[in-house]
VOGU-3710 file (C-alpha; in Angstrom, 3 decimals, decimal comma):
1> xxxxxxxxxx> -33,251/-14,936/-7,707  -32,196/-11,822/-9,048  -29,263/-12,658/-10,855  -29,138/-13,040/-14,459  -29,880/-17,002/-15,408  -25,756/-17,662/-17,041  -24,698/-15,977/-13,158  -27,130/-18,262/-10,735  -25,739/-21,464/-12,701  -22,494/-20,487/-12,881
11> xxxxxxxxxx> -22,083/-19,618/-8,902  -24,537/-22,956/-8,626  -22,104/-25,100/-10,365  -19,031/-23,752/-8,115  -21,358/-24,913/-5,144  -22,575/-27,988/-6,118  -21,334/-31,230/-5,557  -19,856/-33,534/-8,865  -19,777/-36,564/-9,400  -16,295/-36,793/-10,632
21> xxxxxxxxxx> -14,276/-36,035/-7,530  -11,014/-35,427/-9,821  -12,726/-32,704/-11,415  -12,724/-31,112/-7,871  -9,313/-31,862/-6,962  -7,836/-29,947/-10,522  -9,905/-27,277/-9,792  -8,412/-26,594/-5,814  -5,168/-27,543/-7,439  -6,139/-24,423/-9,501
31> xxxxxxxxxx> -6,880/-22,204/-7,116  -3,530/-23,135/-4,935  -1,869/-22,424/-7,690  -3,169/-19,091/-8,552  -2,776/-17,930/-4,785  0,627/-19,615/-4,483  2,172/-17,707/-8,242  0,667/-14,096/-6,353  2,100/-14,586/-3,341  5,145/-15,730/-4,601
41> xxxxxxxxxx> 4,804/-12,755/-6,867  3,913/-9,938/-4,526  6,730/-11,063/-1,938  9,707/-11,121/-4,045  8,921/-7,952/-6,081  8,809/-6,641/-2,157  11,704/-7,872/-1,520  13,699/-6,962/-4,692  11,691/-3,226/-3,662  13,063/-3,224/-0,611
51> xxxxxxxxxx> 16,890/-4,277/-1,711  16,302/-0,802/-4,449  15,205/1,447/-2,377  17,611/0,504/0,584  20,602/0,914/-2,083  18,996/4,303/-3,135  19,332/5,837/0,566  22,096/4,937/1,294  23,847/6,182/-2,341  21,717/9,625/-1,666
61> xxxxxxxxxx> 22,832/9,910/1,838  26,364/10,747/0,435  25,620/11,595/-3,019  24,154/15,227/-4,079  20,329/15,176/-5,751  21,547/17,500/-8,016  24,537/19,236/-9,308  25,829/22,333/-11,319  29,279/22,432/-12,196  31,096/24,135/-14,819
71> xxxxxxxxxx> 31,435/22,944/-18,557  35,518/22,415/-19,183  36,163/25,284/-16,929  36,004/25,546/-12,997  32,828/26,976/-11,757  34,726/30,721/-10,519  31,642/32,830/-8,595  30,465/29,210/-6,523  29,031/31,472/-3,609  26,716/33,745/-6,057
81> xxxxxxxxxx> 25,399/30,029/-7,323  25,009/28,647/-3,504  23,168/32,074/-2,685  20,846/31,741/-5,857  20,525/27,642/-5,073  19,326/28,969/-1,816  16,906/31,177/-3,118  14,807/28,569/-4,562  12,156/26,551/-2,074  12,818/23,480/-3,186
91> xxxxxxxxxx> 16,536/23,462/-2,032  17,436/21,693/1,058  20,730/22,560/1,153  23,726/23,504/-1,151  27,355/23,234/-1,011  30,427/23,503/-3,150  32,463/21,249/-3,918  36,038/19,702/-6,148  36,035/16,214/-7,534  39,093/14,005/-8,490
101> xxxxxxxxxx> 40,594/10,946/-9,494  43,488/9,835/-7,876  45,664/7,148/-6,909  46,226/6,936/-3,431  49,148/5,125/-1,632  49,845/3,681/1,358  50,826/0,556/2,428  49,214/-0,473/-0,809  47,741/1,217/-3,581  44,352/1,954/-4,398
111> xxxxxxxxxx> 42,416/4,450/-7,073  39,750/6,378/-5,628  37,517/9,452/-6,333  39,129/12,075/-4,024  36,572/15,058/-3,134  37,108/18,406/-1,654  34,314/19,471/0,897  33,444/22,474/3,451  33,267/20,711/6,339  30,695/22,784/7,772
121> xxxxxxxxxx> 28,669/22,995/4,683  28,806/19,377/3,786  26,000/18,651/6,155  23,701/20,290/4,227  24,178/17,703/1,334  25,135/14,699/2,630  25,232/12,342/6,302  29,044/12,143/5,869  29,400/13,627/9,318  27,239/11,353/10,796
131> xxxxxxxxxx> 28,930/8,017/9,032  32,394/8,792/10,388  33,493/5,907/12,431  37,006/7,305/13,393  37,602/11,128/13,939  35,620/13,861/12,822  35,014/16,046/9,743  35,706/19,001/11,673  39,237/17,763/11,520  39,615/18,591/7,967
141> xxxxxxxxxx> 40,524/22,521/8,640  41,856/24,521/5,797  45,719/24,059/5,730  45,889/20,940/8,050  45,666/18,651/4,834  43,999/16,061/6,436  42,029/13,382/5,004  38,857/10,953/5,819  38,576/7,539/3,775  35,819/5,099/3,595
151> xxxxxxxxxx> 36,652/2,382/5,476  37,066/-0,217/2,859  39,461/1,949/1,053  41,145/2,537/4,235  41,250/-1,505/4,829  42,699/-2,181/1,411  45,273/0,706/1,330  46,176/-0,694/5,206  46,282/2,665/6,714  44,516/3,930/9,837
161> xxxxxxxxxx> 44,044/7,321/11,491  47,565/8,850/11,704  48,929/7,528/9,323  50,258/9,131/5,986  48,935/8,591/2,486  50,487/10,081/-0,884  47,861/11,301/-3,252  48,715/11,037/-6,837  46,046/13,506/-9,219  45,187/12,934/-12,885
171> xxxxxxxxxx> 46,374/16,307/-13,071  49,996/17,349/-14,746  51,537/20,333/-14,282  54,253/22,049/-16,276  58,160/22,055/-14,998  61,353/22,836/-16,576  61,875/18,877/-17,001  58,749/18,416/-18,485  55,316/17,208/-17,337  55,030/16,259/-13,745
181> xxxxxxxxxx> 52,026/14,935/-11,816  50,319/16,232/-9,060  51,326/14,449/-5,623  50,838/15,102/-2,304  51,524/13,731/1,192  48,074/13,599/3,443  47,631/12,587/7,078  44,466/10,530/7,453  41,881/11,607/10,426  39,015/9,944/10,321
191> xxxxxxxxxx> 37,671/7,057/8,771  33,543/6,647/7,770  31,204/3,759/6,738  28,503/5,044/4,134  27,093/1,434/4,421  27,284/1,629/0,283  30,427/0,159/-1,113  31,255/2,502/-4,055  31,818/5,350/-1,261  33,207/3,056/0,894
201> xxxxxxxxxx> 36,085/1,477/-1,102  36,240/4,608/-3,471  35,779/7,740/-1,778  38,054/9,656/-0,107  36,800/13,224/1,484  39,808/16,181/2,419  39,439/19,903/2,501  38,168/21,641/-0,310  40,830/24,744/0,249  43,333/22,216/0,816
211> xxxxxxxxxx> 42,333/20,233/-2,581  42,463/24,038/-4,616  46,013/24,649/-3,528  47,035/21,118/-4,666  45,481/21,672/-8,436  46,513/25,532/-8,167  42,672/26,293/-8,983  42,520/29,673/-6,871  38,663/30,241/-5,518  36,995/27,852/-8,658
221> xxxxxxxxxx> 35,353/24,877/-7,788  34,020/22,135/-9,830  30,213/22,961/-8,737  26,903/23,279/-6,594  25,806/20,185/-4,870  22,356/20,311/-4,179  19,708/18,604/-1,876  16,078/18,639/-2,108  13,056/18,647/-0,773  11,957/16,461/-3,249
231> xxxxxxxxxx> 14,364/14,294/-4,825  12,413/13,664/-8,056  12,150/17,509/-8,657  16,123/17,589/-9,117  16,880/18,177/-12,599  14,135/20,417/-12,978  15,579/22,463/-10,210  19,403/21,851/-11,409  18,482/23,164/-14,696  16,382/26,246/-13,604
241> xxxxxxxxxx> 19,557/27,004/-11,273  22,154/26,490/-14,548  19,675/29,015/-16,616  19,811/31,516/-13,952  23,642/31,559/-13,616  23,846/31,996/-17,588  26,652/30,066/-18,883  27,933/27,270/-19,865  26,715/24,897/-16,836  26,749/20,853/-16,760
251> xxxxxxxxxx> 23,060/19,677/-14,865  23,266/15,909/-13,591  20,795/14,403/-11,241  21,133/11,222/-9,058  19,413/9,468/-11,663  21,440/10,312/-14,000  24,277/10,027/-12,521  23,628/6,513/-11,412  21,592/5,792/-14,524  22,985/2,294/-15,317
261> xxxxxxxxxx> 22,468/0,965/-11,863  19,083/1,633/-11,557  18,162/0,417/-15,293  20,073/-2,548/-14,046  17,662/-2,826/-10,947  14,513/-2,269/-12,869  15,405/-4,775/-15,588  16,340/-7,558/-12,940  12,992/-6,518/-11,548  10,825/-7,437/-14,601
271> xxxxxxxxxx> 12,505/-10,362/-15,575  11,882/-11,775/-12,305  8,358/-10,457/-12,246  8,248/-12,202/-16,252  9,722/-15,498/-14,862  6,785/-16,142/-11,510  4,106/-15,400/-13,496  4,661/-18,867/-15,182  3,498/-19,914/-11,865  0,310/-17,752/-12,048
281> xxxxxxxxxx> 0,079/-19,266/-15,868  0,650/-23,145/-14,334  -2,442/-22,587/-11,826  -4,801/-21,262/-15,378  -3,433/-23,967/-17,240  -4,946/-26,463/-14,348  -8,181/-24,284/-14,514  -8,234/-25,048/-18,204  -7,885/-28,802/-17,548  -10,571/-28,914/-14,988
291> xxxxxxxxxx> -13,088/-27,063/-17,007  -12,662/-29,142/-20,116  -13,427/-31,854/-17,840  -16,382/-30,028/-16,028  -17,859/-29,418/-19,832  -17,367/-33,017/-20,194  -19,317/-34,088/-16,899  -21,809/-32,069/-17,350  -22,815/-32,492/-21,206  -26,002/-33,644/-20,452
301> xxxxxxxxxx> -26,998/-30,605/-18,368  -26,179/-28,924/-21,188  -28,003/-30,399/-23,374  -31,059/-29,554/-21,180  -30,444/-26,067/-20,137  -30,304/-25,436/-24,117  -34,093/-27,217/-24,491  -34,960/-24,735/-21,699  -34,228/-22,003/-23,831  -30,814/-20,772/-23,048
311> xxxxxxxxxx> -29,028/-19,698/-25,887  -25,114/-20,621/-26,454  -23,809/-17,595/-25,490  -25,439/-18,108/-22,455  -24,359/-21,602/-22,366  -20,228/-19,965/-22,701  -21,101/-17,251/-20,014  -22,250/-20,179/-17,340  -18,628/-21,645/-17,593  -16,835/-18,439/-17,574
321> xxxxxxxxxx> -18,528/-17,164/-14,581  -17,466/-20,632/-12,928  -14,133/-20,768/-14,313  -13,281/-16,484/-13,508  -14,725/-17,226/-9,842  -11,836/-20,316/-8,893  -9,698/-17,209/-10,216  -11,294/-14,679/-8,113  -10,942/-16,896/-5,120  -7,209/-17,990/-5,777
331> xxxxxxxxxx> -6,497/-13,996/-6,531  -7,956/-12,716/-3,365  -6,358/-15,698/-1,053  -3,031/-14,870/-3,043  -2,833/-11,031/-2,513  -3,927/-11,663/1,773  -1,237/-14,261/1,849  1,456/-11,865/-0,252  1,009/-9,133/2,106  0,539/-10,727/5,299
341> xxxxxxxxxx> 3,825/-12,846/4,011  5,504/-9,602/2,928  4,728/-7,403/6,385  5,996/-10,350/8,786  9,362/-11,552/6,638  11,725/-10,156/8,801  9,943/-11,968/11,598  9,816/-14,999/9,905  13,644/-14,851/8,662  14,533/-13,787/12,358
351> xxxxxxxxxx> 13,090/-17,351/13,047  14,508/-19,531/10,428  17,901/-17,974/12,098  17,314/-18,481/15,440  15,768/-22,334/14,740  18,698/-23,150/12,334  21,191/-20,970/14,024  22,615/-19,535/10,561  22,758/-16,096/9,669  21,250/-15,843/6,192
361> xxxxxxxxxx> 21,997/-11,824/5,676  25,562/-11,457/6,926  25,596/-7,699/8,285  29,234/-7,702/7,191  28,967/-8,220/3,542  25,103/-6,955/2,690  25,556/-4,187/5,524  22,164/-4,861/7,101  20,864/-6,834/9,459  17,340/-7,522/8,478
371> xxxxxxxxxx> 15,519/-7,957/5,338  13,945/-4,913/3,688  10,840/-4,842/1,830  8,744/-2,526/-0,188  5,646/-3,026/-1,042  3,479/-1,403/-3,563  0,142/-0,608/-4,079  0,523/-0,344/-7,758  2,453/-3,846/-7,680  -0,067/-5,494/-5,812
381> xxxxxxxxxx> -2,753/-4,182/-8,476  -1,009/-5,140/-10,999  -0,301/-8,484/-9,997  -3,298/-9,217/-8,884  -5,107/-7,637/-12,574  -2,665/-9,979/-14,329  -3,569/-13,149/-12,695  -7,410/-12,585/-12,955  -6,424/-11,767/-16,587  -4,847/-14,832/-16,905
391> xxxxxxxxxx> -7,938/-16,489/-14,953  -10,477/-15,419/-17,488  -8,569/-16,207/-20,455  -8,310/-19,884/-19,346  -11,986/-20,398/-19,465  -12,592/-18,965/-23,296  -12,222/-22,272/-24,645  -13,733/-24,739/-22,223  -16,902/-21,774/-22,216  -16,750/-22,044/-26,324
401> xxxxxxxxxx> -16,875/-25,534/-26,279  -19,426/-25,522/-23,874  -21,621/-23,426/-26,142  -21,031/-25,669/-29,315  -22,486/-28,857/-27,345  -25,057/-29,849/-29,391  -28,140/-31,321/-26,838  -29,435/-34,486/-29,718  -26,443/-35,778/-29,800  -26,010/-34,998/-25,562
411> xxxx> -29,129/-36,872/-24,736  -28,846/-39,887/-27,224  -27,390/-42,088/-24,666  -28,896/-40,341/-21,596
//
């Protein structure tokens, strides 16, 4: 009794029983297809989540946050820049390191980025001790010249632990008979699975001593690897770190580093967000249709709320409040049955296995075995602002038209 007069009619017409039983069909039809476009919505934006941040740990568990390495030159004084990495709170961990491309050869042949580590170090940056499958890091001691592949680059060059494998460096070196290139025989001791295939097909790890004697680069690395505390903080922290060396320092974050991948991941993620709303828009266009047709069934009613007194902007803000509350109730029973959907997927796929007996997510090509999700607060919001958006711009024009029934010509027939 307390409501304003456009609110009681409105929630009274959502209530009340019509005449027209089609009318109430188009108008659950609405509603089912509001909640089915957000939970549709909210689960595969999880999903797609889940896939991005699952390839982001496991590229960061053997990539660096951050690094510093030296512009055209080999960075000379590494261990004054690992003490002074050190020195800063927001460092993890820091390590030196030498990166290379090469050609490796074994039974076959196979490019790959070859990178020279401190094997005792390298846990401070990285997991790769804890993703070797065959051997151990330790193995790679200073003079042994030893090297660990990923396993898919050990697979395709058909070599195992033992065996040899002739590295071949982008790097020429001066002789009497001219230009030669850098080659050298390595025994391989280990073999690790990063679970990420651009490390697994195209990384291969030896000792970073071992790597200077091959390119003759005395005690100059490439650069600082660092990990932080905070992974978002890393250029900021890179940068500080290249302006307290002072020189001429290259800064590159993980983001940056990997920049087209994740613009990749984002832009498949909008389109695909773009592409279900159509089946949020589908559920307003039904609301649209069963308003017309509730303005239509109820002209007479019209007519006499408007002898009453009530104005036509009252008239327009009856219908909305009916129309916006089917989108209220579609929203809410969408966004329960997106995240109750969302939390119990790998359940329910772990079903749909067992019942069909397939295996949907092969563990040996998408290197997991269930199905990760993510799922957002600010997704959720969003999704769920956009379809009550959508919601309340379907019932403008049935509420407009509403307002412009004129009650003479309502009642003439009545």
């Amino acid at each position: 009794m307390f409501k304003p007069v456009p609110v009681a009619i409105g929630l009274r017409y959502v209530r009340a029983k019509r005449r027209n039983g089609f009318i109430s069909f188009i108008s659950m039809a609405s509603i089912l297809g509001i909640a089915l476009g957000v939970v549709a919505l909210i689960t595969t934006l999880a999903v797609m989540g889940g896939f991005q941040r699952e390839i982001r740990d496991r590229m960061l568990q053997m990539a660096a946050h951050a690094t510093v390495s030296g512009y055209g030159e080999p960075l000379a004084d590494w261990q004054h820049a690992v003490k002074v990495a050190m020195a800063d709170p927001r460092v993890a961990g820091a390590a030196p390191y030498i990166e290379k491309e090469a050609l490796i050869s074994g039974a076959n042949n196979q490019p790959a980025m070859i990178r020279g580590v401190v094997p005792a170090e390298e846990d401070k940056v990285s997991v790769l001790g804890k993703k070797m499958v065959q051997g151990k890091l330790s193995e790679l001691q200073p003079g042994s010249f030893n090297i660990v592949l990923g396993r898919e680059l050990a697979v395709w060059l058909g070599v195992s632990t033992g065996d040899d494998v002739i590295v071949t460096l982008a790097d020429f070196r001066s002789t009497p008979l001219g230009g030669v290139q850098t080659m050298k025989r390595f025994k391989v001791s280990g073999v690790f699975e990063a679970g990420y295939n651009e490390y697994d097909k195209g990384l291969a790890v030896v000792n970073m001593h071992d790597l200077q004697r091959v390119l003759r680069m005395g005690d100059g690395v490439t650069g600082v690897r660092l990990k932080m505390h905070d992974m978002d903080l890393a250029f900021e922290v890179a940068r500080n770190l290249a302006t307290k060396l002072q020189g001429p320092y290259r800064v590159s974050d993980w983001s940056q580093d990997n920049a087209n991948l994740f613009r990749a991941l984002k832009m498949e993620k909008t389109v695909m967000a773009i592409l279900l709303s159509l089946i949020i828009a589908m559920g307003a266009f039904n609301l649209v249709s069963s308003q017309v047709m509730l303005v239509t069934d109820k002209q007479a009613d019209i007519a006499i709320l408007r002898t009453l007194g009530l104005t036509p902007r009252q008239v327009m803000q009856v219908f909305m409040v009916q129309g916006s509350l089917i989108g209220i109730i579609g929203t809410v029973l969408g966004v329960i049955g997106g995240i109750v959907l969302t939390l119990n997927l790998g359940s329910i796929l772990k079903g749909i296995e067992n019942v069909f007996g397939v295996q949907l997510l092969p563990e040996d090509v998408y290197y997991i075995t269930g199905l990760p999700t993510d799922l957002q607060v600010s997704d959720v919001t969003t999704i769920a602002c956009v379809a009550l958006a959508m919601a309340f711009i379907a019932t403008l024009y049935p509420a407009w038209r509403a307002a412009r029934t004129a009650p003479a010509e309502a009642l003439r027939y009545e």
